[in-house]
C-alpha positions in Angstrom: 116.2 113.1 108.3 118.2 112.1 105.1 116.5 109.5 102.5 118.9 107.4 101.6 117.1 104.1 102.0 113.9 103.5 101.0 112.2 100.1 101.0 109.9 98.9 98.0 106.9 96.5 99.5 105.9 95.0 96.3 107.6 94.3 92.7 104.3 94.0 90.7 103.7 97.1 88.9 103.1 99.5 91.1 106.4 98.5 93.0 108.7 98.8 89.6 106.7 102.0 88.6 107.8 103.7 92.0 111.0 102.0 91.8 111.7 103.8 88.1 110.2 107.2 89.8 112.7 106.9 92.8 115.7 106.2 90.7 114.4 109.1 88.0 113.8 112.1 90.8 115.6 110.7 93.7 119.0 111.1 95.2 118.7 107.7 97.2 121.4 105.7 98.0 119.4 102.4 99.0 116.5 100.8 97.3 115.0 97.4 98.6 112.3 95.2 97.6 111.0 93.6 99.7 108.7 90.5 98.7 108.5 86.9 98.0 107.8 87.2 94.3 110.1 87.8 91.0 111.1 91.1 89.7 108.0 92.7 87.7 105.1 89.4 88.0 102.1 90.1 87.7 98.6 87.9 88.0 97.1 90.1 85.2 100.0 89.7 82.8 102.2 87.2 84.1 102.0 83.8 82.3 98.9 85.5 79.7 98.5 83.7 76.2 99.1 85.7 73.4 95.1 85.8 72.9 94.7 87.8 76.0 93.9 90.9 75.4 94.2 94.5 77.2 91.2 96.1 78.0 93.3 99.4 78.2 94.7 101.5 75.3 99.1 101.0 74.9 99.1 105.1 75.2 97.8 104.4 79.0 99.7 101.8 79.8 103.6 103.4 80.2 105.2 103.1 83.7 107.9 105.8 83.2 106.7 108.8 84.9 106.1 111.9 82.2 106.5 109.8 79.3 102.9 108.0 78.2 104.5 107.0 74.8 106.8 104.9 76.7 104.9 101.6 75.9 104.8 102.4 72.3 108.3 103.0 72.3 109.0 99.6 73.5 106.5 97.6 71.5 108.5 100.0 67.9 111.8 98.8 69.2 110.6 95.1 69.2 108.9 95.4 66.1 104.9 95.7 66.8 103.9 98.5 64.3 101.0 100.1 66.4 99.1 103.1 67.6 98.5 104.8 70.9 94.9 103.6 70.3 95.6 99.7 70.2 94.9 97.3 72.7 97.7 94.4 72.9 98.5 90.7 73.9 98.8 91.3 77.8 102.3 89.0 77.5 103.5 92.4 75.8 102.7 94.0 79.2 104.2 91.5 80.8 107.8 92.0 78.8 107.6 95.7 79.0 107.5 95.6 82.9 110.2 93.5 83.0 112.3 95.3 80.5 111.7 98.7 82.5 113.0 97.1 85.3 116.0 95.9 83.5 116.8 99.1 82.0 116.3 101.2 85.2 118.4 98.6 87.2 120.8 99.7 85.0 120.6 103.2 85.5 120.5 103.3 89.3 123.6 100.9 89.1 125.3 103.8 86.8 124.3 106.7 89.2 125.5 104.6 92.4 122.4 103.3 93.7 122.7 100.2 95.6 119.4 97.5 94.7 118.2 94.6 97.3 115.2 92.1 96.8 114.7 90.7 100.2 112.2 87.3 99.0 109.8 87.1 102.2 106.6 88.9 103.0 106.0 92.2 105.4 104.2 90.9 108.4 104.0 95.2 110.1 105.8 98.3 110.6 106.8 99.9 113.3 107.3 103.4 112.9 107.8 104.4 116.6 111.0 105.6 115.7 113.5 106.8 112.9 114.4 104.5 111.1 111.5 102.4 111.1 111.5 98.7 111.1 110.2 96.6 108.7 109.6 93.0 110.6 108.9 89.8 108.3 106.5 86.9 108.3 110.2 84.9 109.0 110.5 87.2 112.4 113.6 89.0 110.5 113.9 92.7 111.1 115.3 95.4 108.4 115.6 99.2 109.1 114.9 101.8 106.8 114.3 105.6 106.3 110.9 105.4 104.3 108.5 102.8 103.0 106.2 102.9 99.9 103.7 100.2 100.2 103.1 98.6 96.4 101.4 95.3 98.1 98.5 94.6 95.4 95.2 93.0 96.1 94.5 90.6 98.9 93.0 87.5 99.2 90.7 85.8 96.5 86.7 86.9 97.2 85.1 83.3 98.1 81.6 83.2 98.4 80.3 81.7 101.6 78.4 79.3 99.6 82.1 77.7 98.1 83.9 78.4 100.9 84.3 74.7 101.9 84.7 73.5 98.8 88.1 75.3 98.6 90.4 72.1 98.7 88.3 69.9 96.4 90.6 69.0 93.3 88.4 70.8 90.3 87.4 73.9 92.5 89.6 76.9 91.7 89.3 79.5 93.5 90.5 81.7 90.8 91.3 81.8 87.2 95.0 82.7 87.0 97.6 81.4 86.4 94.4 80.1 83.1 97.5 77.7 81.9 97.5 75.7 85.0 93.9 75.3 85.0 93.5 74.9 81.5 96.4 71.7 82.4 94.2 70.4 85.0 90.8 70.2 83.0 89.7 67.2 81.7 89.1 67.1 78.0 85.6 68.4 77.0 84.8 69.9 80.3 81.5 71.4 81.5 82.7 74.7 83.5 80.6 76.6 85.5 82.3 80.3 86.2 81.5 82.7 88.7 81.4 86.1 87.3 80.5 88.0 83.9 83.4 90.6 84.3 86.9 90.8 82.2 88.3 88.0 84.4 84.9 86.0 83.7 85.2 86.7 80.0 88.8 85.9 79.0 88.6 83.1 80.7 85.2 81.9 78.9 87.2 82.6 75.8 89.7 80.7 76.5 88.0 77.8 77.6 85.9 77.5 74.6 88.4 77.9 72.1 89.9 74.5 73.9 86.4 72.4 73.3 85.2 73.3 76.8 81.6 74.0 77.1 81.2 77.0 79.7 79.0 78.4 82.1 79.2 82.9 82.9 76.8 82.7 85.8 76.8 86.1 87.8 73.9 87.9 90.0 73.4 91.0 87.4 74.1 88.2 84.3 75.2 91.3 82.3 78.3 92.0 80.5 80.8 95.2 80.2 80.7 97.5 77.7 82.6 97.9 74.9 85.5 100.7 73.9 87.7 100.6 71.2 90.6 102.7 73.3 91.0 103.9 76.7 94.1 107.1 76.1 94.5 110.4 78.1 93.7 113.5 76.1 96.0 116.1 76.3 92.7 118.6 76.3 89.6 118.4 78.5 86.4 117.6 77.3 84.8 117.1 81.1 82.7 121.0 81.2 84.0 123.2 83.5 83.1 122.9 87.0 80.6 119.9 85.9 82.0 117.6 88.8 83.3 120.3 91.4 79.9 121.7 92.6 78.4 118.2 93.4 77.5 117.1 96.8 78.9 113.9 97.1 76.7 112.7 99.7 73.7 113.6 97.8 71.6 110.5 97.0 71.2 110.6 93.3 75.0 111.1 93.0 75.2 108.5 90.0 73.2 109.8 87.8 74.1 113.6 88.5 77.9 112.5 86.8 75.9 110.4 84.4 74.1 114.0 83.0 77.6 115.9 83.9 79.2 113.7 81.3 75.9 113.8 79.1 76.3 117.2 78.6 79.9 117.1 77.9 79.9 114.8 75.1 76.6 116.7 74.0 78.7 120.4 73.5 81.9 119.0 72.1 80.4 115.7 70.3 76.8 116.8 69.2 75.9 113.2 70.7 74.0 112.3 73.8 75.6 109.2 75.8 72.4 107.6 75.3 72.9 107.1 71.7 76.3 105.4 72.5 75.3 102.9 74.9 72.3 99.9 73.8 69.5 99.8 75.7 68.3 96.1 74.8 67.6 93.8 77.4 69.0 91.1 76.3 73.0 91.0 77.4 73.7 89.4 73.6 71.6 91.8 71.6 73.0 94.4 73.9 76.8 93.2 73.2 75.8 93.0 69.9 74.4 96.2 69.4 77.8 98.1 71.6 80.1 96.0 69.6 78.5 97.8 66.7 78.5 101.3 67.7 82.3 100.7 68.8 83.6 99.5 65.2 81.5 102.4 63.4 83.4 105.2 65.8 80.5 106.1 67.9 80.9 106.1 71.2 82.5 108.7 72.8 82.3 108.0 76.4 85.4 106.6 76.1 87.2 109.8 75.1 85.8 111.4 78.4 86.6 107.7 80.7 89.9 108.6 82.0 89.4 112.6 82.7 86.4 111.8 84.4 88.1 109.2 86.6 90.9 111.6 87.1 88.4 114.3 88.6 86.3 111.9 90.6 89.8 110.9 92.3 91.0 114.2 92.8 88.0 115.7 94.6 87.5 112.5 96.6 90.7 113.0 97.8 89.2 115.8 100.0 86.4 113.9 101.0 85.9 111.9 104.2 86.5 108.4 104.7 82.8 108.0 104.8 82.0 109.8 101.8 84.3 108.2 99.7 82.6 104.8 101.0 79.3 105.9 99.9 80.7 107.3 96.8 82.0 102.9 96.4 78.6 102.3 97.1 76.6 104.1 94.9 78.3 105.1 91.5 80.6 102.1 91.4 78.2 99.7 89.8 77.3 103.2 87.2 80.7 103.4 86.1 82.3 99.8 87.0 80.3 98.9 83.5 82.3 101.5 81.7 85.5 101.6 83.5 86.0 97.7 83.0 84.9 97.5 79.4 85.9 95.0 76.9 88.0 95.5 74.1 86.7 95.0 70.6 88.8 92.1 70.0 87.3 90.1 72.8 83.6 91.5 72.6 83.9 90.3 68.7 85.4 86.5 70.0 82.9 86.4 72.9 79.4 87.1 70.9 80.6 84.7 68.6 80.8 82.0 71.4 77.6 83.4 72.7 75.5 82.9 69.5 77.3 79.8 68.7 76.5 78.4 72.7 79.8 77.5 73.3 79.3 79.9 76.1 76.8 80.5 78.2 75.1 83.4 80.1 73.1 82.9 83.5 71.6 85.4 85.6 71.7 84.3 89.3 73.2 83.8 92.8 74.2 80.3 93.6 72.1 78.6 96.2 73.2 75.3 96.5 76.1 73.3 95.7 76.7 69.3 96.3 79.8 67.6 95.3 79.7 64.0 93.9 81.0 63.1 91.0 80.3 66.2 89.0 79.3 69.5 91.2 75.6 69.9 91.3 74.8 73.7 91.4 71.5 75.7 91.9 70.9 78.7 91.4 67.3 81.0 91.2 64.9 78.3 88.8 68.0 76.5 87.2 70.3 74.1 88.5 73.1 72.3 86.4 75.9 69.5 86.6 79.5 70.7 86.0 82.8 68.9 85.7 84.2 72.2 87.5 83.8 75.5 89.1 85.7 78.6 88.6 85.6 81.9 90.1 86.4 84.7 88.6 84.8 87.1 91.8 88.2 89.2 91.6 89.9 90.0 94.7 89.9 91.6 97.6 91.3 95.3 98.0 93.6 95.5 100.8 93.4 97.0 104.8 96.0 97.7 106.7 96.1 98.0 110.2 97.0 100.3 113.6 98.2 99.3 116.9 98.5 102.7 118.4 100.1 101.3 121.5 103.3 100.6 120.1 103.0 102.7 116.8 103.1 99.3 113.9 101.2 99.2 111.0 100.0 95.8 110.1 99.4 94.6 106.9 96.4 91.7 108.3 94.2 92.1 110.2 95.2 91.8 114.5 93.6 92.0 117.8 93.7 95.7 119.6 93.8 97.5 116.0 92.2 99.8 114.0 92.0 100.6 110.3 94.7 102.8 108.9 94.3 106.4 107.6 95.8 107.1 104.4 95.9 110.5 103.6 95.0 112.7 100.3 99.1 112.6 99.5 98.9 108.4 100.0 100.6 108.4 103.1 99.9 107.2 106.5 98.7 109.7 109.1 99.7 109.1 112.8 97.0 110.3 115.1 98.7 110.6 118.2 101.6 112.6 116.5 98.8 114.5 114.7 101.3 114.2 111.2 101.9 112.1 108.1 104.6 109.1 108.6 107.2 108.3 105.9 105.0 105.6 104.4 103.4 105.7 101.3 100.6 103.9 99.7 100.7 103.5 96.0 97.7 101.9 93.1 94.9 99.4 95.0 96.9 99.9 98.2 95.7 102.9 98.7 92.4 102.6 97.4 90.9 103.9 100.9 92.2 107.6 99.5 91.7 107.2 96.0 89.2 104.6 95.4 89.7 104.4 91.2 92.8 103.3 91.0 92.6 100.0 88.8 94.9 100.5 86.2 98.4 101.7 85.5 97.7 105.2 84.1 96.5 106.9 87.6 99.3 104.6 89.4 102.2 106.6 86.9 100.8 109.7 88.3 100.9 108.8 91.6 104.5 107.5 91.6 105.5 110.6 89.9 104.2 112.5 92.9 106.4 110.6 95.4 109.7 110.8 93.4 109.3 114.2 93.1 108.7 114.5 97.3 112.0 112.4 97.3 113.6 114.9 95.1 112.3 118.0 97.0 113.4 116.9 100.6 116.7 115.4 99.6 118.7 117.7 101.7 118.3 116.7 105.3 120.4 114.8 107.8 122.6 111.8 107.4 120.9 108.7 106.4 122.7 105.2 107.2 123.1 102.2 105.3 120.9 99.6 107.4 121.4 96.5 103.8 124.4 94.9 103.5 
């Protein structure tokens, strides 16, 4: 078959990253959005303040497929002076996006390219037959040649413990969008907030920079590391063959890429990665003490970060399902500290709150919660009264869903169904036809093939792939124009 139309499932960034791929590589006639959102939001940069930070370098951060400067180009032509290095206001992010779209709207409108944004949400697929059929949460029904699924992160993570406290008044069950619950906070608030993670963190900051008095309570109580840039190197540093010969179901797993990268930074550094991380036990003298070693130059796990993510996700992409669970399992809370670091700007802010005790750090799991007029919460030894709860426990990554009787993926969970398989190229595999469907996965979405996929660097990568499929198989039959 021809690819003339292809619908979008998603306009965060993913969806206008594979959007800018399509129109870039693609012939395709038709391209349809199709979700109940605007054009390029986002939860992690839509509506930020202009003291949120990026945790992620600007030369990692471009959505244009083969052009990382792309973000620095933008930020020039607006008038921020700065380097590849730099971590931004996320608003920046935010405009970029949304300029890129604007721009490449623009483009596939110039090379006759027709553009739809259908605003409802993708209940399933059913890909029985070509074209497949894209069905609604409204009951509406739109054909189409090929999908690529951009859908983001599901649900909010509630812990049990909260879970029916969801509808009380000063219960969020996340921080964003922070300016509506900054609105909605009474003056001088005491707020407790699940999690010590970015989320956790910029949200603290926030909160005490408007006289709040906050609470970080989390079951490890520690805090990320810190990196003063996260960019791509155009050379490898990762020794040859370090990661390739591992058995990834071997049980000390972790610490075998721990001494992989140990070794690398060793030969082309002359420093061991235990001179570059604090070993205090205390999470502020430890903060303290990274913050330090950042600002003087000195860690240089961070020049290695994205190449070693970049392996890890290529050989787990020949892994089993299984395996790459396990992998989840056991090296994600190893790396997780490094891969969601804090950027110097915010580590500087948040030990200053720290020493000062406008912010708080709590080791524990929540054991008990009453509601009266302030929430009283206990946790391991301690218990507190707050004027609110937050969590900041992230969200969920997405499933999607077989029903092999009549060939529909779904996109929750339903009776009679099975978890998808997403192949090694992001795409849906069909058991009974023994072959890969038209449908594409793209950044968290397809996590269940290529489980580090948490920021926009590896998500560029991925589009690129998929235009350039587009652009290779461009030459089949006729196609049909199903929009109108």
């Amino acid at each position: 078959m021809r690819f003339d139309n292809i619908s979008i499932i998603g306009n965060g960034v993913s969806g206008i990253a594979t959007f800018i791929s399509l129109v870039m590589y693609s012939n395709i006639k038709i391209i349809t959005f199709i979700s109940p959102t605007e054009m390029g939001g986002s939860e992690a940069f839509s509506d930020a303040s202009k003291e949120m930070i990026c945790n992620t370098s600007v030369g990692s951060i471009s959505v244009v497929p083969n052009n990382q400067n792309d973000f620095l180009l933008f930020l020039i032509s607006i008038g921020k002076f700065v380097t590849v290095d730099d971590f931004v206001p996320r608003y920046l992010v935010d405009l970029y996006i949304k300029n890129r779209y604007e721009l490449f709207h623009e483009i596939a409108l110039s090379k006759g390219i027709k553009i739809n944004h259908i605003k409802e949400k993708v209940q399933c697929i059913n890909y029985s037959y070509s074209p497949y059929t894209i069905k609604t949460e409204n009951k509406k029904e739109y054909l189409t040649d090929a999908v690529v699924v951009c859908s983001g992160y599901s649900n909010n993570r509630v812990p049990s413990i909260f879970e029916k406290h969801i509808k009380q008044e000063t219960f969020y069950v996340s921080p964003y969008p922070l300016k509506n619950v900054m609105e909605r906070l009474s003056k001088n608030s005491n707020v407790l907030i699940i999690g010590s993670k970015l989320s956790a963190i910029e949200t603290s900051i926030q909160l005490a920079k408007n006289k709040h008095i906050v609470t970080m309570l989390s079951p490890s109580g520690e805090l990320p590391a810190v990196r003063g840039h996260t960019v791509p190197l155009r050379t490898s540093i990762l020794r040859k063959n370090s990661l390739e010969k591992m058995d990834f179901r071997d049980l000390n797993l972790g610490k075998k890429i721990v001494n992989a990268i140990n070794k690398s930074l060793i030969l082309n550094f002359k420093s061991s990665i235990y001179s570059q991380v604090s070993r205090k036990v205390s999470p502020i003298d430890r903060l303290r003490e990274e913050l330090k070693l950042a600002l003087d130059g000195k860690i240089y796990w961070q020049d290695i970060m994205v190449e070693v993510i970049d392996k890890l996700n290529e050989l787990l992409l020949t892994q089993s399902i299984d395996i790459r669970s396990e992998f989840i399992n056991k090296c994600t809370p190893i790396i997780d500290r490094y891969m969601g670091a804090c950027s110097i700007q915010s580590a500087e802010i948040l030990l200053n709150k720290l020493i000062d005790n406008k912010i708080k750090l709590r080791k524990g799991i929540v054991s008990d919660v009453i509601k009266e007029k302030k929430w009283n919460v206990s946790w391991v030894n301690d218990s507190d009264l707050f004027d609110a709860i937050i969590l900041a426990t992230g969200r969920e990554l997405p499933d999607f869903y077989i029903k092999d009787d009549n060939d529909e993926l779904f996109f929750n969970k339903e009776n009679l169904c099975r978890k998808a398989t997403i192949t090694k190229n992001y795409r849906l595999f069909n058991n009974g036809m023994d072959k890969e469907e038209y449908i594409w996965f793209i950044g968290v979405s397809s996590h269940s093939s290529i489980p580090l996929i948490n920021a926009i660097y590896p998500i560029t990568l991925q589009v690129q792939e998929v235009g350039e499929w587009f652009r290779l198989n461009k030459d089949n039959l006729l196609g049909y124009n199903y929009f109108h």
